[in-house]
KOLDREN-652973 format. One line per field, with one value per residue (C-alpha): residue in one letter; residue number from 1; x, z, y. Coordinates in Angstrom, 2 decimals, always signed. Example, Ala and Ser with C-alpha at 12.3 -4.5 7.8 and 13.67 -1.06 7.14 Angstrom:
! KOLDREN-652973
lumvex <- (A, S) .
seba <- (1, 2) .
c1 <- (+12.30, +13.67) .
c3 <- (+7.80, +7.14) .
c2 <- (-4.50, -1.06) .
***
This chain:
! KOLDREN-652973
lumvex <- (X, X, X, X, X, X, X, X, X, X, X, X, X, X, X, X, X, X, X, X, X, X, X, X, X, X, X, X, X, X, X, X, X, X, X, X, X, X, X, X, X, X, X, X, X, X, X, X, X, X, X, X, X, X, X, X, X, X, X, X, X, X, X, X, X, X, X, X, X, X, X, X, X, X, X, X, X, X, X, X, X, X, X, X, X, X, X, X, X, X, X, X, X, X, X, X, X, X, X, X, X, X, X, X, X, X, X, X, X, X, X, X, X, X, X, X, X, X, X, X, X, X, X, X, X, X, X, X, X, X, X, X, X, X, X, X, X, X, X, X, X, X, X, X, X, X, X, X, X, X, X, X, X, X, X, X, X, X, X, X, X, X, X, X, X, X, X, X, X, X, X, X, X, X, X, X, X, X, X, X, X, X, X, X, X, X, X, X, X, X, X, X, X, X, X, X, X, X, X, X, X, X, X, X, X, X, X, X, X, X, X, X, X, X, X, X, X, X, X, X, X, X, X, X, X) .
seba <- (1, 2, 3, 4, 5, 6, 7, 8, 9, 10, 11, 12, 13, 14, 15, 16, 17, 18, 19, 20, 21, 22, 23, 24, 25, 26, 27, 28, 29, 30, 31, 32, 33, 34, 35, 36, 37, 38, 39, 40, 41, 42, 43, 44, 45, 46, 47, 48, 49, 50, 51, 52, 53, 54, 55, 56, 57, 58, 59, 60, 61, 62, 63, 64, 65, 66, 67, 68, 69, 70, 71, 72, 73, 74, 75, 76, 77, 78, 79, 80, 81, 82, 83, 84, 85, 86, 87, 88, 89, 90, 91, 92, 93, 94, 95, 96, 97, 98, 99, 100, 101, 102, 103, 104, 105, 106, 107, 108, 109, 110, 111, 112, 113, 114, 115, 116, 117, 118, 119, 120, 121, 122, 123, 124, 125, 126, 127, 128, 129, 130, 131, 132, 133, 134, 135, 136, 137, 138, 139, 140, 141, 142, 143, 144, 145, 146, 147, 148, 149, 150, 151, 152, 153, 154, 155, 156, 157, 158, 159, 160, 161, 162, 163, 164, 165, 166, 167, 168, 169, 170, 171, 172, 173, 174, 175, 176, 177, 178, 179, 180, 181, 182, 183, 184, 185, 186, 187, 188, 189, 190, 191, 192, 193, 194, 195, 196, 197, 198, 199, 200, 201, 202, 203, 204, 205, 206, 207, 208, 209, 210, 211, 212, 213, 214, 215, 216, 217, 218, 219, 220, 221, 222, 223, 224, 225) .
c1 <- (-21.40, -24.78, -25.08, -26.26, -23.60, -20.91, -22.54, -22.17, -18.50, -17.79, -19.83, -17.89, -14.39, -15.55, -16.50, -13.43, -11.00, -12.71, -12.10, -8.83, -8.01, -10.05, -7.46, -4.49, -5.71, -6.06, -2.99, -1.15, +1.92, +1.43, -0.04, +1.86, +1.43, -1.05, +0.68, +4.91, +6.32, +10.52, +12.30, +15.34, +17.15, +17.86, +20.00, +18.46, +18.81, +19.06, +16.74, +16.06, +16.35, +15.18, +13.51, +15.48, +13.79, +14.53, +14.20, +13.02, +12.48, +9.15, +9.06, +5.13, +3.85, +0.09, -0.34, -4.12, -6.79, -8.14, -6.67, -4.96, -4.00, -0.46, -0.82, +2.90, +3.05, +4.50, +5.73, +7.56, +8.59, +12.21, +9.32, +5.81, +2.80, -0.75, -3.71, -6.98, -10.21, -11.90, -9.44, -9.72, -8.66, -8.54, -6.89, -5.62, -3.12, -2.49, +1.11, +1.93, +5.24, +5.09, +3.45, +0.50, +0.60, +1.84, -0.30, +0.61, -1.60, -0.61, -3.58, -3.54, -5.13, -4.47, -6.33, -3.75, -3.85, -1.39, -2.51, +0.14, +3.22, +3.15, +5.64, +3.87, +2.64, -0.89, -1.96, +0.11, +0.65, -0.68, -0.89, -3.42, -1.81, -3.67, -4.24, -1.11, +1.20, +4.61, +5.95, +9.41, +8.07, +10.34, +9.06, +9.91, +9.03, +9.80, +11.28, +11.88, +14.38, +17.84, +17.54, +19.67, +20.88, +17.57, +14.54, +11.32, +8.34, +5.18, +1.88, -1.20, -2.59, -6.18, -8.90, -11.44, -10.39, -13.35, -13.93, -16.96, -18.18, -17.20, -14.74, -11.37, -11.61, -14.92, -13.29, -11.02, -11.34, -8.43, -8.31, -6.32, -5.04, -0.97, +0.27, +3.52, +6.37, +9.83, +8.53, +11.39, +12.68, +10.21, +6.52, +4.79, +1.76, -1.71, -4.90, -6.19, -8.77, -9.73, -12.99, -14.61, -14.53, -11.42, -12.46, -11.67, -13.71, -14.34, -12.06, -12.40, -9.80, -10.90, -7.64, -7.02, -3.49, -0.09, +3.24, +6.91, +10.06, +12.28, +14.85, +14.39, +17.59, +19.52, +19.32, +20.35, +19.54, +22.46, +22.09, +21.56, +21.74) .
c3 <- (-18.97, -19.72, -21.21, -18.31, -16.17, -18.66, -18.82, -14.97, -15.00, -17.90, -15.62, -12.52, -14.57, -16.08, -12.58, -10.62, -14.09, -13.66, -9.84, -10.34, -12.98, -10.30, -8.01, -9.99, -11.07, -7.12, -6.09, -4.03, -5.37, -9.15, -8.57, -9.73, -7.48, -9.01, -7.38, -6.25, -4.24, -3.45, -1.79, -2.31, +0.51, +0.15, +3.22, +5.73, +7.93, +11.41, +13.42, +17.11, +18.62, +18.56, +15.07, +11.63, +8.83, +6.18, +2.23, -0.39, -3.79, -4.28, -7.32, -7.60, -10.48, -10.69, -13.57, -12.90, -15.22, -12.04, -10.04, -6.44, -3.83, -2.09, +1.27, +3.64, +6.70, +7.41, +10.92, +12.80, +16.54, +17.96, +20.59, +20.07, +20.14, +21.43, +18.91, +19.51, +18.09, +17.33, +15.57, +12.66, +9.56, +10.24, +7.38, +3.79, +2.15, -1.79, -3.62, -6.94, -9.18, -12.25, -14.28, -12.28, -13.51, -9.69, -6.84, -2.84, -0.43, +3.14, +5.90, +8.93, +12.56, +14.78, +12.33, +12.90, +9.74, +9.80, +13.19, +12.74, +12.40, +16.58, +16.19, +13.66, +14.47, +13.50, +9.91, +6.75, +3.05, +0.04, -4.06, -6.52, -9.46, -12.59, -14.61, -15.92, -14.36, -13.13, -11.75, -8.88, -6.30, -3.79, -0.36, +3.49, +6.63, +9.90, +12.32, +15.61, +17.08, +15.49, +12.39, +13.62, +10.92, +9.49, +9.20, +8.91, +7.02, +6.31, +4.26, +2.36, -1.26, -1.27, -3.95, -2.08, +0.81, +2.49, +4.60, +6.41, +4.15, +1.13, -1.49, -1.01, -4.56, -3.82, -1.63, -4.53, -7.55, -9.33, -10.48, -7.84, -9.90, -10.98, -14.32, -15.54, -14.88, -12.99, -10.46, -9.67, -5.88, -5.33, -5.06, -3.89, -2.46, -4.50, -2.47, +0.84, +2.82, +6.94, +9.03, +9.93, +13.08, +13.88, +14.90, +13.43, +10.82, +10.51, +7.74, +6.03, +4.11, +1.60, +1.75, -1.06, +0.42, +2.10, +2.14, +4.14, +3.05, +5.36, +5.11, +3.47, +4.18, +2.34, -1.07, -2.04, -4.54, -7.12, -5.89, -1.62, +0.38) .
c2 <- (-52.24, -50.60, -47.43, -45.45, -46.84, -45.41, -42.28, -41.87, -43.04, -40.07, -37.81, -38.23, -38.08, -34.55, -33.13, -34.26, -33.18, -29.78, -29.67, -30.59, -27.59, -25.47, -26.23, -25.87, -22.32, -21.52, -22.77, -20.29, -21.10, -20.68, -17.03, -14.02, -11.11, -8.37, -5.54, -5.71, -3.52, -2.34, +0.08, +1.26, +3.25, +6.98, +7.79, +9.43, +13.33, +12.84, +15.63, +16.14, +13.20, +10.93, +11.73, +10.28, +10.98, +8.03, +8.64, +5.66, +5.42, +2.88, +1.25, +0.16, -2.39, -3.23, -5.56, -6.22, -4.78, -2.65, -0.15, -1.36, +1.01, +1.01, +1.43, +2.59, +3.79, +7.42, +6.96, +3.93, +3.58, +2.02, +0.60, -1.06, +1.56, +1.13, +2.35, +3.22, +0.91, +4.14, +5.96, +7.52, +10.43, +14.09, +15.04, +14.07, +15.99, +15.29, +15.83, +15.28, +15.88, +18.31, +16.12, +15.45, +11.90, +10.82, +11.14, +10.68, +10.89, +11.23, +10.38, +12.07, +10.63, +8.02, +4.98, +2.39, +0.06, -2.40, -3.75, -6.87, -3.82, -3.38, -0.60, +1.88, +5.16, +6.88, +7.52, +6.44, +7.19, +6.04, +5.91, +4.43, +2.32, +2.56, -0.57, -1.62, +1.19, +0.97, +3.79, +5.15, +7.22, +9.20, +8.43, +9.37, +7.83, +9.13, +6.65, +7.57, +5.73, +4.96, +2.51, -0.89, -3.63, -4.44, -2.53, -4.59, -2.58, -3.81, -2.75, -3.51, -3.43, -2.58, -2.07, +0.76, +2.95, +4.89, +7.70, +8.08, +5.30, +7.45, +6.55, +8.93, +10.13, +11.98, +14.36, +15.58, +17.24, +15.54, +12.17, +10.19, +7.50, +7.67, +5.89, +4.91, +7.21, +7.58, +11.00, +13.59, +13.69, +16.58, +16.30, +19.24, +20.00, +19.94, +19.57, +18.91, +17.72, +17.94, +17.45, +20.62, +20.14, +19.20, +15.54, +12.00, +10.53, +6.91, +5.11, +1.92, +0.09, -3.02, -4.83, -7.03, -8.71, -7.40, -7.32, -7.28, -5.87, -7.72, -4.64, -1.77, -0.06, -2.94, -1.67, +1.52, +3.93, +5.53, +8.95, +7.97, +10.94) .
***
């Protein structure tokens, strides 16, 4: 075999033994989530009905080297809802435990986000992992209804949200981003933020992947209500 023939054969072998390790890098299955997300189950305070107000504690890991945002929703329907295309954020309201190190941010509007969750209402709630954070976060979502065996709940991880094109953090004077720590059952209120007048503004999420908790009333926490 001549020499330039052997040089093509070696060049052919190095470009499909680095497509192969390309594709074994890719491969869905081998991947380890950046971000995990689990609820446990709280109990719950029945109020007029049909309103039940249901309490979690999230427990949030981001192992990536960037921040991720965790995106919930707030409110969720016995029935499937219809959402506006146009909708959008009137407010944002900012809590945050004693140690300021956790931050949840509650959107307010009719945006409809998690367009595959047909029984969600408007807005939703959300908290930005720091690099390398875990951290338990007492949530509540508002279901109206009456919670059956299983209760299906579904959201995103993103890397930007935006409102009227501008990145949420800009309309705060805080940082936004939480780090590692187990929060208290209270978090209080910090900040806020509405449109002047009273309208919707246009919101943008940059979704990076999502997630399903098939039922989040299945686990429970130590101290459920």
């Amino acid at each position: 075999m001549s020499a330039r023939a052997t040089g093509l054969l070696i060049s052919v072998f190095l470009c499909l033994s680095q497509a192969h390790a390309r594709t074994e890098e890719s491969s869905p299955g081998r991947e380890r989530p950046l971000v995990t997300v689990q609820l446990l189950y709280c109990g719950s305070h029945l109020e007029k009905p049909p309103l039940e107000k249901l309490f979690f504690r999230a427990s949030l890991r981001n192992i990536s080297s960037r921040s991720q945002w965790v995106l919930l929703p707030t409110v969720l329907y016995a029935a499937p809802t219809h959402a506006r295309k146009d909708a959008g954020v009137q407010r944002i309201d900012l809590f945050t435990d004693h140690s300021r190190k956790i931050k949840l941010l509650q959107f307010s509007g009719n945006v409809h986000i998690f367009p595959y969750l047909s029984n969600t209402g408007g807005g939703f709630q959300a908290i930005l992992l720091a690099p390398a954070t875990e951290a338990a976060v007492p949530l509540q979502i508002e279901y109206w209804g009456r919670v059956g065996a299983a209760l299906l709940i579904r959201g995103l991880i993103a890397s930007q949200l935006t409102v009227e094109g501008k990145p949420v953090a800009r309309f705060f004077r805080v940082p936004l981003a939480s780090t590692s720590i187990v929060a208290s059952d209270n978090l209080s209120a910090l900040d806020s933020w509405e449109t002047k007048d009273g309208g919707e503004a246009s919101f943008h999420v940059k979704k990076t992947s999502d997630f399903a908790i098939a039922d989040a009333v299945a686990n429970r926490c130590n101290h459920a209500r």
